[in-house]
C-alpha positions as CSV (number, residue, x, y, z in Angstrom):
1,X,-20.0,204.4,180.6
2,X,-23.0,201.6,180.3
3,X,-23.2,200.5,177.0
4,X,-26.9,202.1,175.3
5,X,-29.8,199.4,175.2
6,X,-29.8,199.4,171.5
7,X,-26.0,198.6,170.7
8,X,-25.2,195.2,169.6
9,X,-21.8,193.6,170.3
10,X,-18.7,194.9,169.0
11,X,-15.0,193.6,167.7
12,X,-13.0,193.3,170.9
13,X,-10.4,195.3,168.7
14,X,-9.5,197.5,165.7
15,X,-8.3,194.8,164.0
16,X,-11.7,193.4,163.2
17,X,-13.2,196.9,161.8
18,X,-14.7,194.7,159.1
19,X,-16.5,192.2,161.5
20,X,-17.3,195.3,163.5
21,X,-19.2,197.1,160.4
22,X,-20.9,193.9,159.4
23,X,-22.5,193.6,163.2
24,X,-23.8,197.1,163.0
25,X,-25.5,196.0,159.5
26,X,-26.8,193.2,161.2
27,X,-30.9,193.8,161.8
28,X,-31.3,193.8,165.5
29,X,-34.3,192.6,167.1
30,X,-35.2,194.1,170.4
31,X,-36.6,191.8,173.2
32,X,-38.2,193.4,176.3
33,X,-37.4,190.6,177.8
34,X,-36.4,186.8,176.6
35,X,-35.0,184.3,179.4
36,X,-32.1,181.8,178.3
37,X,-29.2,180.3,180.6
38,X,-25.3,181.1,179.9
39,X,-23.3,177.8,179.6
40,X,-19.9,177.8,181.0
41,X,-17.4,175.3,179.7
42,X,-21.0,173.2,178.8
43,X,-21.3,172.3,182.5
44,X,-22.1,175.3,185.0
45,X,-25.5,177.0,184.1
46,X,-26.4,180.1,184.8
47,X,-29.9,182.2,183.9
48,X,-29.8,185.4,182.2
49,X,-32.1,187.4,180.0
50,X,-31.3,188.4,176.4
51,X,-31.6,192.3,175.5
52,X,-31.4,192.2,171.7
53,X,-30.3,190.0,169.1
54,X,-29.0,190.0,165.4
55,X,-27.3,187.6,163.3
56,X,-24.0,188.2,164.5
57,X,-24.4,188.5,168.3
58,X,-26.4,189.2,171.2
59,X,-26.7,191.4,174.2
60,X,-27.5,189.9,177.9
61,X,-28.5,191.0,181.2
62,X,-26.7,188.5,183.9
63,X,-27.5,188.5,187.1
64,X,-24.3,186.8,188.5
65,X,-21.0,187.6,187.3
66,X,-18.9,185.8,185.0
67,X,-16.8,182.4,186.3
68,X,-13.6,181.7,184.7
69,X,-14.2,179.7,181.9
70,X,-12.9,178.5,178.4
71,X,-16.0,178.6,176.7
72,X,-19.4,180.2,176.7
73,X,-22.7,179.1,175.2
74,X,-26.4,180.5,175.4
75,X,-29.2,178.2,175.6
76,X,-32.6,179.0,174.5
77,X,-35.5,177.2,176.9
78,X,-36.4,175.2,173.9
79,X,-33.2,173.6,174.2
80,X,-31.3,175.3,171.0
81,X,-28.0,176.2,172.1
82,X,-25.4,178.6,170.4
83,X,-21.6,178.8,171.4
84,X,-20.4,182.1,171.9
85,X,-18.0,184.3,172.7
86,X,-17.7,187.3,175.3
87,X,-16.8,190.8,173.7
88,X,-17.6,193.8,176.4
89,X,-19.4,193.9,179.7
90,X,-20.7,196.6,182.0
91,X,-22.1,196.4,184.9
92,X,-24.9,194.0,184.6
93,X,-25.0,194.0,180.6
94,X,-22.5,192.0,178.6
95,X,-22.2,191.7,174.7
96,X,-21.1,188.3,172.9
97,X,-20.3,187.3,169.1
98,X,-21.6,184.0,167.8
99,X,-19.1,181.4,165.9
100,X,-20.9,181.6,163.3
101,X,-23.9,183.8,161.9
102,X,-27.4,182.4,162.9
103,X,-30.6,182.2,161.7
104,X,-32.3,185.0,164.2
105,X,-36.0,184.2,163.6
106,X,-35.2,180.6,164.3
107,X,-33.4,181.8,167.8
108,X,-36.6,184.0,168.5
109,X,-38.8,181.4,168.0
110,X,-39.5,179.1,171.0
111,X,-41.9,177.3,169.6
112,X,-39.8,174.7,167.7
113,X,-36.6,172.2,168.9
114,X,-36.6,169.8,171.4
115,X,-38.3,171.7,174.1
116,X,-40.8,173.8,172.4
117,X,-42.6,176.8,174.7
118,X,-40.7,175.5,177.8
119,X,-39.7,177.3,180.8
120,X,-35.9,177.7,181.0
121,X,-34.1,175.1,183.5
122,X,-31.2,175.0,185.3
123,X,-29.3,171.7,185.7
124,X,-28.6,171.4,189.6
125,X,-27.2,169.0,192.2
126,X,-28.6,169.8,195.6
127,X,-29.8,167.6,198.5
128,X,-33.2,168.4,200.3
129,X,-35.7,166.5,202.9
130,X,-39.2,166.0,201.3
131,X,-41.9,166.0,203.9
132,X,-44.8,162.9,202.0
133,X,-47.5,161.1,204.2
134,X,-45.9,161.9,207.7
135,X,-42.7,160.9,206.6
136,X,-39.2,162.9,206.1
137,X,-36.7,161.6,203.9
138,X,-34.0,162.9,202.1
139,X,-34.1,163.5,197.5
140,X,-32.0,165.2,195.0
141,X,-32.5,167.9,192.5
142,X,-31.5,167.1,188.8
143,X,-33.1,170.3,187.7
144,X,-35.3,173.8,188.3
145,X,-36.9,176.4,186.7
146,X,-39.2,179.4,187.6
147,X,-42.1,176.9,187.9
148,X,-40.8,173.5,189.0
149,X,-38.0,170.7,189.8
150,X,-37.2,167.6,188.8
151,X,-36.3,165.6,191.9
152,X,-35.1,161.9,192.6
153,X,-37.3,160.0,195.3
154,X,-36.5,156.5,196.8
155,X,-40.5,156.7,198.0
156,X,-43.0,156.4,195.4
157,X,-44.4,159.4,195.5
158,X,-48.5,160.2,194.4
159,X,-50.0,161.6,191.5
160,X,-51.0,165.0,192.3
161,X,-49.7,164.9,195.9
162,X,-48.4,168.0,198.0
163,X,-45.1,167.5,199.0
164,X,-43.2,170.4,200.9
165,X,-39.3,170.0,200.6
166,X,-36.4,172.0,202.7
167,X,-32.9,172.7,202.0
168,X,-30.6,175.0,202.9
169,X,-30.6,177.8,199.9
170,X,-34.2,178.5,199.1
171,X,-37.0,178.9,201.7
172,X,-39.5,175.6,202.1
173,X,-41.1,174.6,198.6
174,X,-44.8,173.4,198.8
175,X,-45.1,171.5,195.2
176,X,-47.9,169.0,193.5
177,X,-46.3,165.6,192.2
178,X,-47.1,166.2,188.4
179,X,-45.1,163.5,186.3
180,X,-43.5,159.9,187.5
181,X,-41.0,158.0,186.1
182,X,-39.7,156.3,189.6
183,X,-37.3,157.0,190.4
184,X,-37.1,160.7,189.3
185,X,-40.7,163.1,189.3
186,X,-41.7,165.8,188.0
187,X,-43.0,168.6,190.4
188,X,-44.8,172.1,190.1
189,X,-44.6,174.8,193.1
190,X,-47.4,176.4,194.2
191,X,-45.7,179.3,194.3
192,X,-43.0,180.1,191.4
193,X,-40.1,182.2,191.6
194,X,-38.9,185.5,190.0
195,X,-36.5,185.1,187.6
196,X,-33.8,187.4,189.2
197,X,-34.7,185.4,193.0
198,X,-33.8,181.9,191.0
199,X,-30.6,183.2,189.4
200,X,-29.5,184.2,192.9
201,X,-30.0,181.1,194.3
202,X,-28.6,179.2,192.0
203,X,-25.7,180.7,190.9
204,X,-23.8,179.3,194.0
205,X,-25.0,175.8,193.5
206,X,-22.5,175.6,190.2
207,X,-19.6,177.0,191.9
208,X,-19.9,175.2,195.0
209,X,-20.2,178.5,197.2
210,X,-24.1,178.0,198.4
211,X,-23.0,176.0,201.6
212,X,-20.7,179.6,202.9
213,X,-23.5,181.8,201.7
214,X,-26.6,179.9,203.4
215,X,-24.7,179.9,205.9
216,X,-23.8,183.3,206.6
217,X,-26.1,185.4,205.0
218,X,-29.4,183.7,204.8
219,X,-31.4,186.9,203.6
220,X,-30.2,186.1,200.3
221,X,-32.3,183.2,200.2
222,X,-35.8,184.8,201.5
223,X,-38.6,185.4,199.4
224,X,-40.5,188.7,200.4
């Protein structure tokens, strides 16, 4: 049976009935709805969304299932990061226990850290042809979110210029030039993605998997 919206995670057995009582103590705080990426062995990066939260652990809605992995951390979009470990799942929700007990209102507020009241994004390696001034040339992806990319360009690219890139996961991105530091740029889409639609196509890019499913089942990768 799904575990109920409002339970916070548990010991993974009766052994820990103490840590167990002190979770359920712990204040929860409910979020409708608070994007953050899953860290698996501090390389392959994964979005997800967290339920609710209290000093002692948190509950998260993935989108992908879990990879094999040794450890687990949850990175806010600010950049605060908290390792964790994984103590049920079902279905789609999973609960995890912190190392150690965290200060909650400091992990609900974004506003603070080294990336204050940024979008979450995902650290990426993927190839694609940008389309700049009648010319086609191939650039990398160092990192996405809902909203943007950071790309690496051998052209100088424009201020403010529309570039339209294409690969072979996502359908073609139409996106202003909106930061230079040559050779890596900063652009925004002119049309952002969901949050589920992004997880989705970027879960395969950190296993290595997105070649075998753009390949055979390229609905995956359509917007609507």
């Amino acid at each position: 049976m799904a575990q109920p919206e409002d339970q916070i995670p548990q010991a993974a057995n009766s052994g820990e009935d103490k840590r167990g009582a002190e979770q359920r103590a712990a204040p929860r705080f409910m979020l409708l709805i608070r994007a953050a990426k899953l860290i698996a062995d501090d390389s392959r990066e994964f979005l997800c969304v967290i339920r609710d939260a209290s000093s002692t652990g948190l509950k998260i809605r993935l989108f992908n299932p879990l990879p094999p992995h040794r450890t687990l951390a949850v990175e806010m979009s600010n950049g605060d990061r908290y390792p964790v470990e994984l103590v049920w799942k079902e279905g789609e929700f999973a609960g995890f226990r912190f190392g150690a007990d965290v200060d909650v209102q400091r992990l609900l507020d974004e506003s603070h850290g080294a990336f204050p009241k940024r979008q979450v994004r995902l650290r990426i390696l993927l190839d694609g042809i940008l389309h700049s001034g009648g010319e086609a040339l191939r650039v990398a992806f160092r990192d996405i979110s809902q909203q943007g990319a950071q790309i690496e360009s051998d052209k100088w690219l424009l201020m403010n210029e529309l570039v339209r890139i294409e690969t072979d996961v996502m359908p073609p991105l139409y996106a202003k030039v909106r930061w230079r530091s040559h050779p890596r740029y900063g652009l925004l889409f002119e049309q952002t993605f969901k949050l589920d639609e992004l997880a989705r196509i970027a879960a395969p890019l950190q296993t290595g998997e997105h070649e075998h499913d753009a390949r055979n089942h390229p609905e995956r990768f359509r917007r609507p």
